[in-house]
Residue, then its C-alpha position, 0 to 999 in steps of 0.5 A: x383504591x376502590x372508587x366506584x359504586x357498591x353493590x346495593x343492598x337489594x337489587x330487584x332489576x337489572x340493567x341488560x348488561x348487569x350480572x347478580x353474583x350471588x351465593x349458591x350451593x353446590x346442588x344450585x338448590x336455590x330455595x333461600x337467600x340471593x339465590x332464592x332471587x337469583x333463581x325467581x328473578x334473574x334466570x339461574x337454573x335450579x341444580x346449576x350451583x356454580x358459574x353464570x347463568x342467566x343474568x346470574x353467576x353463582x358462587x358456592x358458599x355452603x361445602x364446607x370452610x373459607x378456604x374451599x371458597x377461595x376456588x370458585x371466587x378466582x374463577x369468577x374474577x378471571x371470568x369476570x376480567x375476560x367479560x368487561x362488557x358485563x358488570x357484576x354486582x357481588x352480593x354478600x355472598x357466604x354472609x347469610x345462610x352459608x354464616x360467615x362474617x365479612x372478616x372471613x369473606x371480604x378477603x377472598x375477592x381481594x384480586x376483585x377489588x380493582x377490576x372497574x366491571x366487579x362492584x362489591x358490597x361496602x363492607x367487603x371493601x372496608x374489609x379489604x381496604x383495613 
């Protein structure tokens, strides 16, 4: 049972121990959406499109289907589970530019949900949860 936060609709700062989890493509040109801020606010490095950076950890959303997802979204929870002193606030990644629904999403961070550092958006958990 999730019983924590959710990850804020928008997030203009971050506390020193906070990481940005957005969605990214595979260039990590960070021209739109979370990765815009991403990139402008919390220190990801333009052509990096996956992993942490900064006070940021992309996710890329925009190669292709759901399922070519799913890989990154496990690195970034066993990474995620090998760094509980940070905590990761997960932004609806693949939901804006990349255009998935939270149904096609939300599942894929279902191994995410019970990790006490990884907040999630509230729709993600609904999805989850259902």
């Amino acid at each position: 049972m999730y019983n924590k936060e959710y990850t804020p609709e928008r997030i203009s700062e971050l506390k020193p121990n906070e990481i940005f989890v957005f969605g990214s493509n595979l260039a990590g040109a960070h021209g739109g959406g979370a990765a815009y801020i991403a990139y402008h606010r919390f220190g990801a490095i333009w052509g990096q499109g996956v992993g942490l950076q900064g006070q940021s950890y992309a996710i890329p959303t925009m190669q292709g289907g759901v399922e070519t997802i799913q890989p990154y979204v496990d690195e970034f929870v066993k990474f995620a589970s090998l760094h509980p002193e940070y905590k990761f606030l997960v932004t609806r990644i693949g939901c804006g530019i990349a255009g998935f629904s939270s149904f096609e999403i939300a599942p894929l961070f279902v191994e995410a949900i019970d990790l006490d550092n990884v907040i999630l958006p509230e729709d993600f958990v609904k999805v989850i949860q259902s």
